[in-house]
VEXZA-282686 format. One line per 8 residues: number of its first residue (from 1); their letters; for each residue x, y, z of N, C-alpha, C, CB. Coordinates in nm, 4 decimals. Glycine has a CB too. Layout:
BEGIN
NUM = A = X/Y/Z/X/Y/Z/X/Y/Z/X/Y/Z  ...
REM end
This chain:
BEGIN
1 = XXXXXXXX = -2.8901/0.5278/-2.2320/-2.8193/0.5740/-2.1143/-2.7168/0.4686/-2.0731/-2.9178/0.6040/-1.9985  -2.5826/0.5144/-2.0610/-2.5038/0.4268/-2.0087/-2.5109/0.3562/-1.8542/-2.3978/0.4883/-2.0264  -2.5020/0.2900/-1.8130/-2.4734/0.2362/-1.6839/-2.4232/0.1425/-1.6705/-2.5506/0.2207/-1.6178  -2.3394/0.1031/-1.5396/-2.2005/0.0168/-1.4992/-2.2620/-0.1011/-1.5495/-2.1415/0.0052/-1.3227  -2.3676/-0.1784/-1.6002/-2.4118/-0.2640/-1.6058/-2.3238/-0.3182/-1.7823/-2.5707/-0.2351/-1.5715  -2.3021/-0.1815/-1.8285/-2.3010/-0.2051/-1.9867/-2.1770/-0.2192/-2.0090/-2.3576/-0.0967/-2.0816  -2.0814/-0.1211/-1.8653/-1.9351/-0.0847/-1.8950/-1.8944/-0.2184/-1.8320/-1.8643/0.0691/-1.8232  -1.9622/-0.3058/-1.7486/-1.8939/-0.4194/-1.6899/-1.8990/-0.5490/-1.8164/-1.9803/-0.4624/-1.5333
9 = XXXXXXXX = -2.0103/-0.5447/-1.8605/-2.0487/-0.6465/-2.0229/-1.9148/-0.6165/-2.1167/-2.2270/-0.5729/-2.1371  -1.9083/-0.4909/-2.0988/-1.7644/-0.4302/-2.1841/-1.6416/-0.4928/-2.1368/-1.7347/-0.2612/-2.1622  -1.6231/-0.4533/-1.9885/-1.4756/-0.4410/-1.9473/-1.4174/-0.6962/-1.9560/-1.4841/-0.3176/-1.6956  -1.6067/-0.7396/-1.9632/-1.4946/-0.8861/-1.9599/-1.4583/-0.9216/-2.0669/-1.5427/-1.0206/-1.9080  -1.4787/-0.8507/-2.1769/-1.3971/-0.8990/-2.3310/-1.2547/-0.8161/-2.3197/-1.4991/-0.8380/-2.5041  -1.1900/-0.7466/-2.2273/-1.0568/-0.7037/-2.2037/-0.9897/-0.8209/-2.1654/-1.0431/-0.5956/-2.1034  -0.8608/-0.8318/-2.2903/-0.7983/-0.9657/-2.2894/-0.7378/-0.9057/-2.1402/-0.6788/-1.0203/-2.4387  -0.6709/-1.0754/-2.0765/-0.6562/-1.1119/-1.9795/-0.4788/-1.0239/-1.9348/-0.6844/-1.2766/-1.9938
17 = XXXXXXXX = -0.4249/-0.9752/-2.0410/-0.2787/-0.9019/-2.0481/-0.3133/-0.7887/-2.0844/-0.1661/-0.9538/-2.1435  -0.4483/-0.7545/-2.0533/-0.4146/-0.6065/-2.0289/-0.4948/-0.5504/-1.8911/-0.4630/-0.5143/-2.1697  -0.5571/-0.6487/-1.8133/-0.5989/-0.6036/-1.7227/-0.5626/-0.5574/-1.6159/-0.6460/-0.6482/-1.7083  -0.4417/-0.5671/-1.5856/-0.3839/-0.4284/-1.5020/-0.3506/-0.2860/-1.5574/-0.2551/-0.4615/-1.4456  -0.3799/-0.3022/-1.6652/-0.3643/-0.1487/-1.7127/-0.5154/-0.1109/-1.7429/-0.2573/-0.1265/-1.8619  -0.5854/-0.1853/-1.7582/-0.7373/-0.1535/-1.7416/-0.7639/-0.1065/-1.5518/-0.8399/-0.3262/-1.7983  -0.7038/-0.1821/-1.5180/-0.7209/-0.1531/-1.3275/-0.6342/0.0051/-1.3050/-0.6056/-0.3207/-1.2012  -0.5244/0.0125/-1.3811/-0.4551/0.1138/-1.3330/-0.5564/0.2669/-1.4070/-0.2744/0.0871/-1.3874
25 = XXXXXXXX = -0.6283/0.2013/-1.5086/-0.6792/0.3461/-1.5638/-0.8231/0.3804/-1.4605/-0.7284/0.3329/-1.7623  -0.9052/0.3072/-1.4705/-1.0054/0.2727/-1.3636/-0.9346/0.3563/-1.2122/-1.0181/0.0755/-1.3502  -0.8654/0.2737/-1.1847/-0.8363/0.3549/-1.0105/-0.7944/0.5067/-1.0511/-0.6692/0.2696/-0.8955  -0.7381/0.5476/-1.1698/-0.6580/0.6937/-1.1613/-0.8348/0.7699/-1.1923/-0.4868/0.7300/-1.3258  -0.9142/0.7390/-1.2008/-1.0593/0.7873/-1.2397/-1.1128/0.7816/-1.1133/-1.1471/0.6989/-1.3502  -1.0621/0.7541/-0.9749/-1.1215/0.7333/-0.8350/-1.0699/0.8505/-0.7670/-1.0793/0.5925/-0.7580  -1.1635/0.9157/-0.7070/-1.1527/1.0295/-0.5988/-1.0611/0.9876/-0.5802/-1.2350/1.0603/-0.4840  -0.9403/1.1229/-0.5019/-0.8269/1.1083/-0.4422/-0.8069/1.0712/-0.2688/-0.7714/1.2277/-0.4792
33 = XXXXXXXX = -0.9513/1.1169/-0.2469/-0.9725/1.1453/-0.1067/-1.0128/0.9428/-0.0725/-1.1338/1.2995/-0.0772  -1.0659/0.8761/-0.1830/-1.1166/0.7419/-0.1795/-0.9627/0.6657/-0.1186/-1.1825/0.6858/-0.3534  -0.8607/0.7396/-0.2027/-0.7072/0.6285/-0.1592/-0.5948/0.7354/-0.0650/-0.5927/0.5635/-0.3538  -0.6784/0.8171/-0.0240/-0.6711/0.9152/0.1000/-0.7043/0.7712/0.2783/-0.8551/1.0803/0.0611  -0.8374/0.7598/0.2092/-0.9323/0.7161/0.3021/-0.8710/0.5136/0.3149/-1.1256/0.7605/0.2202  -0.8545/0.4689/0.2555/-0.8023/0.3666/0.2429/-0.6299/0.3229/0.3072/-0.8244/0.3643/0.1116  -0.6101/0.4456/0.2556/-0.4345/0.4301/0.2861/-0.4352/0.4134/0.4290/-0.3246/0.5767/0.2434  -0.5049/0.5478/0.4931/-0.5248/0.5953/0.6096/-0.5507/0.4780/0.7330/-0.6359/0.6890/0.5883
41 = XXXXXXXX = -0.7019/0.3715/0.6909/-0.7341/0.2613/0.7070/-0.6315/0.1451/0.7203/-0.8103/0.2495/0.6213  -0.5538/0.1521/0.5908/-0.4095/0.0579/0.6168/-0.3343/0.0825/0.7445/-0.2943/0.0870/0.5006  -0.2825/0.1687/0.7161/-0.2116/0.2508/0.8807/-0.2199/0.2450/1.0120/-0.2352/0.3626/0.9017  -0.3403/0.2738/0.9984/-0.3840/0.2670/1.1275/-0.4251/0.1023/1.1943/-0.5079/0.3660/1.1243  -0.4844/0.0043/1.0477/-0.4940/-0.1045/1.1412/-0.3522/-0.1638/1.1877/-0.5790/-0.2142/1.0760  -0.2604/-0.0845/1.1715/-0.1134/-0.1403/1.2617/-0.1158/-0.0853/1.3890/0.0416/-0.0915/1.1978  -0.2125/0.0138/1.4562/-0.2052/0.0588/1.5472/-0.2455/-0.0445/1.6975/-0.2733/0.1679/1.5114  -0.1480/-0.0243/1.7378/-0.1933/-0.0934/1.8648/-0.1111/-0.2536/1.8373/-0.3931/-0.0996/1.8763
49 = XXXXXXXX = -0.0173/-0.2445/1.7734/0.0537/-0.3963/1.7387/0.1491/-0.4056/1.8354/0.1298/-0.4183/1.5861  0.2431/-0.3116/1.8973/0.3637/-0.3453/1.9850/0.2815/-0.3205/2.1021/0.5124/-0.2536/1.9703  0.1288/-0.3798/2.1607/0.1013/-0.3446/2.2519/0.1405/-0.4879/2.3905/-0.0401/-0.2902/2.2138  0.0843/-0.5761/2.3427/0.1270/-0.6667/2.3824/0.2841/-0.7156/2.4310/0.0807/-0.7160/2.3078  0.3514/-0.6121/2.4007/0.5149/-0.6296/2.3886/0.5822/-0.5701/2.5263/0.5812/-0.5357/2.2438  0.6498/-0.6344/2.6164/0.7010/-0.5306/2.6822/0.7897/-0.4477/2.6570/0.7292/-0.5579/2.7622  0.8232/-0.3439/2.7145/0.9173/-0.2684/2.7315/1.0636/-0.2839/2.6792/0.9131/-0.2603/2.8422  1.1509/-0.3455/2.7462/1.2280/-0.4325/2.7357/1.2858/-0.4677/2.5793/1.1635/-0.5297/2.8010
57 = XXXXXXXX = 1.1403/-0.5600/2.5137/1.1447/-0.6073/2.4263/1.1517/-0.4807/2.3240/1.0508/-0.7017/2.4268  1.0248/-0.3990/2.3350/1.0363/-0.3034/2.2483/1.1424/-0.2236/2.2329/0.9539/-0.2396/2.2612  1.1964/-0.1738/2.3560/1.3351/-0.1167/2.3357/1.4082/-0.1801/2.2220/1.4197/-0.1332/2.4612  1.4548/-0.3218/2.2776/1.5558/-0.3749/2.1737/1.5213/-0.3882/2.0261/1.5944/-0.5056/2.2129  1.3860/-0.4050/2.0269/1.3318/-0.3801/1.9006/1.3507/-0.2637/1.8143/1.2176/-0.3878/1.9149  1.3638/-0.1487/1.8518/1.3531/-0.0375/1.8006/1.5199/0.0222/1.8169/1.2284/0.0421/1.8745  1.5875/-0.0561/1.9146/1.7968/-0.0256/1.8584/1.7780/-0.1090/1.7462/1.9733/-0.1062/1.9856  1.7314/-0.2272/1.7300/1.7303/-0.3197/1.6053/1.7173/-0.2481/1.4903/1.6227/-0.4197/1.6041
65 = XXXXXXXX = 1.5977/-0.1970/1.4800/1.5313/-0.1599/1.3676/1.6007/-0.0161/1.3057/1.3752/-0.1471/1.4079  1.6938/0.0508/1.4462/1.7990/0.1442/1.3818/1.8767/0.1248/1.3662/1.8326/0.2274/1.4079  1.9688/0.0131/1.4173/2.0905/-0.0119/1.3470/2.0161/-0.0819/1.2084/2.2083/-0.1170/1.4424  1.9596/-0.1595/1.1976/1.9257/-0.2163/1.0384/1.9015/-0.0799/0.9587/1.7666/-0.3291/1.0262  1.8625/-0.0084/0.9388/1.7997/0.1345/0.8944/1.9585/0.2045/0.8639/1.6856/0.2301/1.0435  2.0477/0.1847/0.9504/2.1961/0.2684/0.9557/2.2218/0.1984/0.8527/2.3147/0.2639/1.0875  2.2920/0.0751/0.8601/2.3295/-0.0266/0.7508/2.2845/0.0341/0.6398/2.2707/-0.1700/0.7622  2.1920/-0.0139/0.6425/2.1141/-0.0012/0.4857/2.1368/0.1304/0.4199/1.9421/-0.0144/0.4936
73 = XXXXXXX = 2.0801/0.2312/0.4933/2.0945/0.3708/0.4162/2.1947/0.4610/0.4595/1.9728/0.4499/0.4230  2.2988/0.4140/0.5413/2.4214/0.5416/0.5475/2.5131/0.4086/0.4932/2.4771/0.6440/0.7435  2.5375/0.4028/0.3716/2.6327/0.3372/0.3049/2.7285/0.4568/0.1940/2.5461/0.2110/0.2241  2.8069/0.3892/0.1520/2.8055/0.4464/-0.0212/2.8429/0.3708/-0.1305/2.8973/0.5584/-0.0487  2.7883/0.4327/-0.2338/2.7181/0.3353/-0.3489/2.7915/0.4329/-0.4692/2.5048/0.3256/-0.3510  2.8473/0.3390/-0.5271/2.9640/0.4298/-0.6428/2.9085/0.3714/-0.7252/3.1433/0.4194/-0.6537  2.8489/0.4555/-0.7886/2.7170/0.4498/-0.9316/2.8467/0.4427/-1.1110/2.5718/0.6964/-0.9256
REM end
């Protein structure tokens, strides 16, 4: 009977240049709902970050963050 015990004995003789493609095959074999649930987790621990901030500040923060956003992506780019 197989178990992770045998596939882990396995996976440390994977030379050292290929182990992100050993990681990338591994995670695509993980529930979807697992990096559903994770992402989600990322996200949210940003919640509650401009709390501490006043008003004021946040305002200018957020003309900032649209004029940088304008710049950047209403340009044009002659390919």
């Amino acid at each position: 009977m197989l178990t992770i015990n045998t596939i882990l004995k396995e996976m440390k003789d994977v030379p050292v240049n290929r182990l992100e493609e050993l990681y990338q095959f591994v995670n695509s074999l993980t529930p979807k709902s697992k990096h559903s649930q994770t992402l989600r987790k990322k996200i949210l621990s940003f919640g509650g970050v401009f709390s501490d901030m006043n008003n004021k500040d946040y305002e200018e923060y957020l003309n900032h963050l649209k004029s940088s956003r304008e710049k950047i992506f209403n340009r044009n780019i002659d390919l």
